[in-house]
C-alpha positions in Angstrom: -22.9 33.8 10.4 -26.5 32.8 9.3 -27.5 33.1 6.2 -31.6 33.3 5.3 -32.6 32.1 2.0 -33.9 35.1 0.8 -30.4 36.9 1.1 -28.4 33.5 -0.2 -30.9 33.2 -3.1 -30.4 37.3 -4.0 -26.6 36.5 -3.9 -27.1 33.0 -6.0 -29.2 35.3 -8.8 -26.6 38.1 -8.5 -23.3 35.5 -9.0 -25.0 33.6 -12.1 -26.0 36.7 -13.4 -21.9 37.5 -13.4 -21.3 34.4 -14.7 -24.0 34.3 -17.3 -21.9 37.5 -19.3 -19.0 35.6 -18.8 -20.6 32.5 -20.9 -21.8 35.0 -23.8 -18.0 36.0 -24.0 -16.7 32.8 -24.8 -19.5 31.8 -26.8 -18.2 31.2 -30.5 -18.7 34.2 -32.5 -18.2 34.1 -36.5 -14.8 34.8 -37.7 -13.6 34.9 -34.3 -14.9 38.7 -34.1 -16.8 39.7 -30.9 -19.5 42.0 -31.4 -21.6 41.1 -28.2 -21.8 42.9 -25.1 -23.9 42.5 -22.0 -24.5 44.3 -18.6 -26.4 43.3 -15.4 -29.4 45.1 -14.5 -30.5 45.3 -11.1 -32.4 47.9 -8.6 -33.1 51.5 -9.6 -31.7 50.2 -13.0 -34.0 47.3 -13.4 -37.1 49.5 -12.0 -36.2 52.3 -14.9 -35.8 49.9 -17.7 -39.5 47.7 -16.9 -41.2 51.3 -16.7 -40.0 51.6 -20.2 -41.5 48.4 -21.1 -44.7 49.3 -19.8 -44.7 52.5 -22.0 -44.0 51.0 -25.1 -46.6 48.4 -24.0 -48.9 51.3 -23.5 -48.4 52.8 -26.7 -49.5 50.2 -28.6 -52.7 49.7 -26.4 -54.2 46.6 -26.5 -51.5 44.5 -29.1 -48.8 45.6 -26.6 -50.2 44.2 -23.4 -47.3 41.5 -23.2 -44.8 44.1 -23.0 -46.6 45.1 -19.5 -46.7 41.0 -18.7 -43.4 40.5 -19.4 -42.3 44.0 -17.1 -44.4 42.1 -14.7 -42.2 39.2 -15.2 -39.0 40.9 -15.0 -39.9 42.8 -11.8 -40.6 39.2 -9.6 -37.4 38.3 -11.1 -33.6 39.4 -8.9 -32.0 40.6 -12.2 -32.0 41.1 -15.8 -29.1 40.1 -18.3 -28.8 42.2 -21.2 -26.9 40.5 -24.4 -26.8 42.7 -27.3 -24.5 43.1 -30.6 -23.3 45.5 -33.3 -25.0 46.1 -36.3 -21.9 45.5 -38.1 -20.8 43.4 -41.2 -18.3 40.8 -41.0 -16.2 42.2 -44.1 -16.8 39.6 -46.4 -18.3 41.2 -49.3 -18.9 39.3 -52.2 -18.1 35.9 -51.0 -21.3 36.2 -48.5 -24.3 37.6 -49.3 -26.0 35.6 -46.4 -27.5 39.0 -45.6 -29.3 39.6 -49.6 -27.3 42.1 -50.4 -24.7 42.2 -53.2 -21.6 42.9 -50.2 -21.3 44.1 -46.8 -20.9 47.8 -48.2 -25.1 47.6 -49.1 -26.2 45.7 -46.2 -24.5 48.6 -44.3 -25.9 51.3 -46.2 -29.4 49.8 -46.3 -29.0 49.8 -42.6 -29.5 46.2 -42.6 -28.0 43.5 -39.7 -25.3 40.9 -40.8 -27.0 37.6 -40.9 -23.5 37.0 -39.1 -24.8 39.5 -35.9 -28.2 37.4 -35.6 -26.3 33.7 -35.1 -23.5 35.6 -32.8 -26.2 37.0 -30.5 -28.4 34.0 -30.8 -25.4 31.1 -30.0 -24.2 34.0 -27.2 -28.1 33.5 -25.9 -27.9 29.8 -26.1 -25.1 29.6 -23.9 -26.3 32.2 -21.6 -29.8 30.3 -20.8 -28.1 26.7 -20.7 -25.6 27.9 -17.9 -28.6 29.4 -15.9 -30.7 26.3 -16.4 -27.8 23.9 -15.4 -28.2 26.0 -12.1 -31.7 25.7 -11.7 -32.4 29.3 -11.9 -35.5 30.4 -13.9 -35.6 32.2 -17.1 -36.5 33.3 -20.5 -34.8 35.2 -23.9 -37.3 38.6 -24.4 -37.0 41.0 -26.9 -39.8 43.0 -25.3 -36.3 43.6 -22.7 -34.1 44.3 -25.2 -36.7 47.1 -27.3 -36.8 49.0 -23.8 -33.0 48.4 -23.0 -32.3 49.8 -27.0 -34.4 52.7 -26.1 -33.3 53.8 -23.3 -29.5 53.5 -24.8 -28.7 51.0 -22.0 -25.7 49.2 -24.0 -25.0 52.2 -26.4 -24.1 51.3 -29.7 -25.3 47.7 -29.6 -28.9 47.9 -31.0 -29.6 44.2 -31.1 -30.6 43.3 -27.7 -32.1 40.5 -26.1 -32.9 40.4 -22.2 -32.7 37.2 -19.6 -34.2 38.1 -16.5 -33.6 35.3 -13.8 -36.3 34.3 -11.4 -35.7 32.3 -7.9 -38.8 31.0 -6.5 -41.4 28.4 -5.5 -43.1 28.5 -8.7 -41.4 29.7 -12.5 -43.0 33.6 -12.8 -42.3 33.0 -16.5 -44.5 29.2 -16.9 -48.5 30.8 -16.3 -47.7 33.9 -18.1 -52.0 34.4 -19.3 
């Protein structure tokens, strides 16, 4: 069988991709609850959700013209990791207050995120990008992915999301971004 690079290098992105949700899984979450979730977007999937990009880009005219650069970015790239989390509260009430709030009960009715959520999501991300660096696969953390991916309703309920897309070629799409 012969394999060109093109189809071994789609198939590399694809596998890390798989592997990459797997790492935000058994990333450490705080107190051992799991609020993340991620999905793999590719294709049709990964075409619908950078034309969202580009509209929210649009709408903010000239201030939003990275959401169009980074949709430009995301395109060259094979895929897109999506890593989100729950806007929920850890239960802790008094004995927190990380969040500014008195107790979970007003962080949840100001609509507020659990300072808990942020760390979760970000450790999750940390994990994510290290395993795809340690394979030599290029990438970057953008929020501009996870604004579209929230709008769109791409991971339901999780509202918090952050996008990795993953780049293989001769030169990083995401270094001489202008």
């Amino acid at each position: 069988m012969f394999i060109n690079s093109k189809k071994a290098e789609e198939s590399a992105i694809l596998n890390l991709a798989y592997s990459v949700c797997a790492a935000v899984r058994t990333a450490p979450k705080a107190c051992g609850i799991d609020h993340i979730e991620t999905a793999v977007l590719i294709g049709d999937d990964k075409d619908r959700l950078t034309a969202e990009m580009r509209k929210i880009g649009e709408s903010f005219g000239d201030s939003g013209k990275f959401f169009c650069r980074d949709a430009n970015n995301a395109d060259a790239g094979g895929a897109v990791v999506l890593c989100g989390a729950k806007y929920e509260t850890r239960g802790l009430g008094e004995r927190c207050k990380l969040c500014g709030f008195e107790n979970c009960a007003a962080c949840e009715k100001a609509g507020a995120v659990c300072v808990f959520t942020s760390m979760d999501l970000g450790i999750a991300l940390g994990s994510a990008v290290s395993l795809v660096a340690d394979n030599r696969v290029d990438n970057r953390i953008m929020f501009t992915i996870g604004q579209a991916a929230a709008k769109l309703g791409l991971l339901g309920e999780y509202k918090l999301i952050m996008g990795i897309p993953l780049s293989v070629s001769g030169k990083s799409v995401f270094y001489d971004r202008g």
